[in-house]
N, C-alpha and C positions, 0 to 999 in steps of 0.2 A: 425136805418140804413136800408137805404132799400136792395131790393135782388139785384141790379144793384151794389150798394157799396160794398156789401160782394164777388161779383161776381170779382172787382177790384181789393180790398184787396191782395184774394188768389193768382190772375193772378199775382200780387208784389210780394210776399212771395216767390214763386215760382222759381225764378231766383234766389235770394237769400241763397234759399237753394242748389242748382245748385253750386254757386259760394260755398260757401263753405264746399262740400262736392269735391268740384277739388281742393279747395285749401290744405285740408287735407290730397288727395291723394298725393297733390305735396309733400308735407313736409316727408309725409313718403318714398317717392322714392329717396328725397335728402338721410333722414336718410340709407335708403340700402344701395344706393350705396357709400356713405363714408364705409360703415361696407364692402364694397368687395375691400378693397385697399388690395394688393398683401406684404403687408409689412410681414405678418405672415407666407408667401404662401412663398416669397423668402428673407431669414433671414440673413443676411449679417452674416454666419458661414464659418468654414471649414470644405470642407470635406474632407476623408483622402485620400490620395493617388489625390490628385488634388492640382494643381495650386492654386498662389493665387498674387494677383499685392500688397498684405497690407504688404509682407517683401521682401528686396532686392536679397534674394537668391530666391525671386517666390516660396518659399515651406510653403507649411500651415503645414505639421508636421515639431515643433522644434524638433531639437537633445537635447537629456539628456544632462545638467547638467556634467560638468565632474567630477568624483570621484562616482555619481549617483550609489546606489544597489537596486534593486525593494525587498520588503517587502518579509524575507524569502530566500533572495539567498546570504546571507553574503556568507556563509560556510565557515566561518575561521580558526574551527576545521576542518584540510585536514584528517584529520586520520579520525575523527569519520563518514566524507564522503566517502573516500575514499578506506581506509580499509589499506594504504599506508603511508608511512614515507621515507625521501629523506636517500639515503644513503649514506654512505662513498663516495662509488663510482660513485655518481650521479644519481643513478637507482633508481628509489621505490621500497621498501622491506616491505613485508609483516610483521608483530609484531604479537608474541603472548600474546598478552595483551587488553582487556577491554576498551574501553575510560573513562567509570563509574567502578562503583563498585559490583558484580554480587551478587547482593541480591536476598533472595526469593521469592520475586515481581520480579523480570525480569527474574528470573528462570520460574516461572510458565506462567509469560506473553512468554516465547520462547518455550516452551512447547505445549501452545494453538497455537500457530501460526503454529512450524513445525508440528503440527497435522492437522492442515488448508490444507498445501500446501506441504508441502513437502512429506508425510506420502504413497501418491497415486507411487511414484515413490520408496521412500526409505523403506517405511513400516512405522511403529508405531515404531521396535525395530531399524532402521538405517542399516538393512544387505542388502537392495538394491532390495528386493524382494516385494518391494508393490505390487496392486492389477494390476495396468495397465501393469507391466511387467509379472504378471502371464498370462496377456493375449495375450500377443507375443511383447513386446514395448521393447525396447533396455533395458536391465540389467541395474539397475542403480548401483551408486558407495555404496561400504559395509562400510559405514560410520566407525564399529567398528574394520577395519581390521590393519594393522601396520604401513599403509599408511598414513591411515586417522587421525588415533591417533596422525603419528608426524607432522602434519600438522600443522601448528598455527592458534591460533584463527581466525585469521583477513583475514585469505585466505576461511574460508567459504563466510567472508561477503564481498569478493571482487566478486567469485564463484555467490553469490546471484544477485550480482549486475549486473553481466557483459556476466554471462552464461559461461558452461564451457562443450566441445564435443556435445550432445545429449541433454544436459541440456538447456534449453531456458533461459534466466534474466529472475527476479524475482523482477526487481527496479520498475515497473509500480505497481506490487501488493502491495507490504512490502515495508514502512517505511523505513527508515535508523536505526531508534530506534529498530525497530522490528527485523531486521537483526542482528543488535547487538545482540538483546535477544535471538534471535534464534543459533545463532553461539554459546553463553555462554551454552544455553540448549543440545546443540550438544555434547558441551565438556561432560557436566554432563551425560550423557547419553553413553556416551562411557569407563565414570568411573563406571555405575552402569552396563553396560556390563562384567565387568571386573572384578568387587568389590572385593575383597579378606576382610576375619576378621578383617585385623590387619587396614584398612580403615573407619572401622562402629567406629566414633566416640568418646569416653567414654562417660559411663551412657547411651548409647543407647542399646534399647532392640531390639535383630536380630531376628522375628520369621521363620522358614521353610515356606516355599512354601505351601506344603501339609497341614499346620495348620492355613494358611489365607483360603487356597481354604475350606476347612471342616466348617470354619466360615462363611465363604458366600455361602453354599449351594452348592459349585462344585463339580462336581466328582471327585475321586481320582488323574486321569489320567491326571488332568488339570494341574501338578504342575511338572510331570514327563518327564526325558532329550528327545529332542528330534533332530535327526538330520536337517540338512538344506540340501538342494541340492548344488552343484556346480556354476549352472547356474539356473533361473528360464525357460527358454527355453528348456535346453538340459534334465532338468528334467520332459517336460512333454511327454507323451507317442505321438508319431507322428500319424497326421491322414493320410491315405495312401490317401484318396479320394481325399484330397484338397492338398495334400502335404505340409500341414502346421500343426506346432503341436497344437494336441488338446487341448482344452479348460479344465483347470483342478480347481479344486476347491480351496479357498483361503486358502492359507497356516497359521497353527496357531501362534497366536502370543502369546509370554511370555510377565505375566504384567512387567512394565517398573519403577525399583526401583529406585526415583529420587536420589541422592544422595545428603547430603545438600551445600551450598556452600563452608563450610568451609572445603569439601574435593577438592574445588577447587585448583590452585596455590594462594602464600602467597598474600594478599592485594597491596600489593607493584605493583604486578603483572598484576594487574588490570587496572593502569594508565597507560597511554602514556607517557612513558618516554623520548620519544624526544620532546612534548610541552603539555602542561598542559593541559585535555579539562575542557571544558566549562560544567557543568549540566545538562544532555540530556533532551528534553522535556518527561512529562509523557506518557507513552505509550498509544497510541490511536489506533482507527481501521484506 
């Protein structure tokens, strides 16, 4: 072939390659813009609280189902909610009674909790002299005093629930389970206040104060009577500068002798006797 042919050839080729390198670019600009159709972009959904022409009341939220409970809010035990049972006279009255059964799993699970949250205002022993009120905060209530003892159970865990003078609720923190437990810890706690001889069980061994304190290394002093103030306020010494009373150091606490449940009231006592409850869930945080 001479150089005039080769010269030809290319000058052919040329255009050919041309043509289809446009045609390639065409095919892929078809391909994009299919891939940019807005179907993804605008999804024939609803959104809430907006219009909608797809049902005859124009509302894209349906209404529930009637009879409909969301998951968790039966509460068909009222009592175990509530801390309340309907009365005679139309009113809700308080019960001193358990929904469950106050075993020592719910004694200890109410233990740890009013150690949690309650302890700062009440104390460790329930006499109303926690930390925050030694530091000038409203006196709380003396859990163990003749008040509180006739109080029924069910009025702590209404108290917990709903807040009671100076007291805030306590339904956002605690469980309803945990209330429970707490109120039954309450009770025990006001019986170990109190204990007398003829209370300590048979076959249980009672030892002195002074001979746990000597086994665990306390000093004598740890185990001996000691008085309480009136007030945690009125018993601290006033600062004249600020005219507010001084800041005093945390008052001692006596260890706290659980007492077991069976010095509780009888079993019987423990049920809702105006409707059966239902088995509480296990206690959680």
């Amino acid at each position: 072939m001479t150089t005039s042919g080769i010269k030809m050839k290319q000058l052919s080729s040329g255009p050919r390659r041309l043509r289809s390198v446009a045609f390639l670019g065409a095919a892929s600009a078809m391909l994009l813009v299919a891939g940019c159709r807005q179907d993804m972009h605008n999804q024939p959904k609803f959104v809430p609280q907006r219009g909608t022409t797809f049902y005859a009341d124009h509302r894209s939220e349906r209404p529930q189902v009637a009879g409909t409970v969301a998951r968790g809010e039966l509460k068909e035990d009222t009592y175990f909610y509530t801390g309340t049972v309907e009365g005679a006279n139309g009113y809700r009255e308080e019960r001193d009674a358990l929904p469950f059964p106050a075993t020592m799993t719910v004694l200890e699970r109410g233990q740890e909790r009013f150690n949690i949250y309650c302890t700062p205002c009440h104390s460790r022993v329930g006499n109303g002299l926690g930390a925050i009120v030694s530091r000038g905060y409203k006196t709380a209530g003396n859990l163990n005093d003749d008040v509180h003892r006739a109080q029924p159970l069910s009025h702590y865990f209404y108290v917990m629930t709903h807040g009671y003078g100076a007291m805030p609720d306590y339904s956002a923190q605690i469980a309803p389970v945990d209330r429970w437990a707490i109120a039954a810890y309450i009770r025990a706690l006001q019986l170990s206040q109190h204990a007398a001889a003829k209370d300590v069980p048979a076959g249980v061994t009672v030892q002195p104060l002074k001979s746990i304190a000597e086994a665990k290394g306390l000093p004598a002093s740890f185990a001996e009577p000691w008085e309480l103030p009136t007030t945690a306020v009125d018993a601290l010494p006033a600062d004249k500068s600020q005219g507010t009373p001084a800041m005093a150091p945390a008052y001692p606490e006596t260890p706290t002798v659980v007492v077991p449940h069976t010095a509780l009231p009888a079993s019987g006592a423990h049920t809702n006797t105006a409707k059966p409850a239902a088995a509480p869930p296990a206690p959680g945080n």
